[in-house]
N, C-alpha and C positions, 0 to 999 in steps of 0.2 A: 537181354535187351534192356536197356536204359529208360526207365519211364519220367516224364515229365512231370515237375510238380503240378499239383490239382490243388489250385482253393475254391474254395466254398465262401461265396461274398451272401450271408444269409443272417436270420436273428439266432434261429435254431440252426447248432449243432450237425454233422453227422455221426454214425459209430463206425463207419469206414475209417480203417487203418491206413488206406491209401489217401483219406484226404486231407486237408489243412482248413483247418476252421478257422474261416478269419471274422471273429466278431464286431464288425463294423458298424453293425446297428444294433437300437435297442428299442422296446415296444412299451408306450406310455399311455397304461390305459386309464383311460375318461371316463365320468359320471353325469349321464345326458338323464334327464327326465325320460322314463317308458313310460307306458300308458299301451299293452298289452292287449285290453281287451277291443280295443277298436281297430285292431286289425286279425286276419284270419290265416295269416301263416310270416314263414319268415324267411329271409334272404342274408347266406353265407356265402360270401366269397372267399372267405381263408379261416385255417383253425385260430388265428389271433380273435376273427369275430367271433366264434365259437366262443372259446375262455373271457372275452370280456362281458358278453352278454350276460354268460354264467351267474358273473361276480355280478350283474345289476339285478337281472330280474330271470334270477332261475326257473321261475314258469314258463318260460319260454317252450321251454320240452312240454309244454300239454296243447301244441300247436303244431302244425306241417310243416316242413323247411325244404328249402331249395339250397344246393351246393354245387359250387364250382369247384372242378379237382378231388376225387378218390380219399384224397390227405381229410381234405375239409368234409367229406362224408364222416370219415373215419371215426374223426374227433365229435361230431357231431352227435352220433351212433352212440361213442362212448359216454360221452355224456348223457346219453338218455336220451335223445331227438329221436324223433322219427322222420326220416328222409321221404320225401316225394318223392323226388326226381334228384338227377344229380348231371351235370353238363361239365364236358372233357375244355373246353373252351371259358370265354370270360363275357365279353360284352355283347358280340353279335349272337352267341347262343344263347345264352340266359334270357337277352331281349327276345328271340324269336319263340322260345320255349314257352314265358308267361303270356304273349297276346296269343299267341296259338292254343295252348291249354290251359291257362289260368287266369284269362282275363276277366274275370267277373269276381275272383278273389284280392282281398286288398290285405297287402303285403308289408313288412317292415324290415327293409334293406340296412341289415347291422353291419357298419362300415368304417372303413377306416378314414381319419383325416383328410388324406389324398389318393383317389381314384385315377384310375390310367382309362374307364369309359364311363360313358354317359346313357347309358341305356336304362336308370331309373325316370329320368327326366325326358329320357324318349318317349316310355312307357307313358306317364303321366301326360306326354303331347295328346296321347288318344285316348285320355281319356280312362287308364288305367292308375288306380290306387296305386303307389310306389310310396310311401314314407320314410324318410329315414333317419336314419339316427348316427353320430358320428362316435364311438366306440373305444377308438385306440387309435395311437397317432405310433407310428414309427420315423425315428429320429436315430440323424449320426451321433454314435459315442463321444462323448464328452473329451474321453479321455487320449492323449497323442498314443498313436499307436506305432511302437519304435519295432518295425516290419523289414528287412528287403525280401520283397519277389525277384524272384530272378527273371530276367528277361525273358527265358523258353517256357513261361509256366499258362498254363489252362486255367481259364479263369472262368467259374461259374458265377452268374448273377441272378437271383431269383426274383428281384424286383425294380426297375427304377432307380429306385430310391437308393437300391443297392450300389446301383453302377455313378447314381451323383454325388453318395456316400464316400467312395472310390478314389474316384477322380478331381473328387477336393482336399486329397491326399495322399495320392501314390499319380503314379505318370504310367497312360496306359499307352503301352510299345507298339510297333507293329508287328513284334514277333512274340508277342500274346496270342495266343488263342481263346476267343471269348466263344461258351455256353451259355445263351438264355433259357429261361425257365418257358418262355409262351414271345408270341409275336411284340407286345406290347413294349416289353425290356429290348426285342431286337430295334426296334424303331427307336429306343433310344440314342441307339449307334447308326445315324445314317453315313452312307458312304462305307462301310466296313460290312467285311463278311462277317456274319454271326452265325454260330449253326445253333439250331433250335433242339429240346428237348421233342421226342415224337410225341412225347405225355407231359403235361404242365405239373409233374412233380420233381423231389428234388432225386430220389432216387434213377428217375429217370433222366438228367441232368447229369449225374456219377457215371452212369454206365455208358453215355455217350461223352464225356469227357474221358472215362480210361481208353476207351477206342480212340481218342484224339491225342493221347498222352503220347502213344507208342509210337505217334508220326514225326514229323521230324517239323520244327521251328519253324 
């Protein structure tokens, strides 16, 4: 059987043979002023906020973290953190997780440039510490990317940014098949079917893109 090409619209790489890494972005990190001690734990949304925080203020790991995504525990872990909690979801979990369990603790949300929710400034509505700090910017490649996709190809998007990355330089067909990474990146496609990853990582994005490879156009 005939399988459909698979890219990968992501910063990082896969090591799957079956996929096409298409390096359309790139992660530009920032030197924000911390100030560490007047807050009492910390807030990962992705392993980029992991490695830039790193490079500012490696004491980070002698405080609690909170992570979105298994990936972002992961790298967390490695680095030497120690995980709280960890939430499969982005904005409505993480929101409901800190005023339910951690409201009385004041937090330091390491982040990137542009945010797809608002749930530190929720937080802060009632009254909850959320601080934050802006970390790492992800931006499209400088460079022309001399690409064709083919018209029957599965196309994974793990962020946004990926798919305005994209679309400000390739033509997205209707007989594309798009993979989102989580709900956020689907809403950025309204009007079109997107099928979502069951898990907001990318591995889990591969495995329901080769299930979509082997259908037809």
């Amino acid at each position: 059987m005939t399988i459909r090409p698979i890219y990968l619209l992501s910063v990082t790489p896969s090591d799957d043979p079956d996929v096409i890494h298409l390096p359309i972005l790139e992660t530009e990190w920032l030197q924000p002023d911390i100030d560490l001690s007047q807050v009492d734990g910390i807030i990962f949304t992705s392993k980029n906020g992991v490695d830039a925080l790193e490079t500012i203020a490696p004491e980070w790991k002698t405080l609690p973290v909170l992570c979105v995504g298994k990936g972002t525990q992961q790298r967390a872990e490695a680095r030497g953190g120690t995980v709280a909690e960890t939430v499969k979801g982005y904005g409505e979990m993480l929101y409901d997780l800190i005023r339910e369990r951690f409201a009385g603790s004041r937090w330091l949300y390491a982040r990137p440039k542009t945010v797809a929710s608002d749930f530190a400034s929720r937080l802060r509505s009632e009254g909850i510490t959320v601080d934050e700090a802006v970390v790492y910017e992800t931006v499209c490649r400088a460079d022309k990317m001399d690409v064709s996709i083919p018209d029957d190809s599965v196309l994974i998007f793990t962020s946004p940014s990926a798919l305005a990355c994209f679309q400000s330089r390739f033509s997205l067909v209707p007989t594309h098949t798009v993979v989102a990474i989580g709900r956020t990146t689907q809403n950025s496609l309204p009007g079109r079917t997107v099928h979502i990853a069951p898990e907001p990582t990318v591995a889990a994005c591969i495995t329901l893109a080769k299930q979509l490879a082997k259908e037809k156009a």
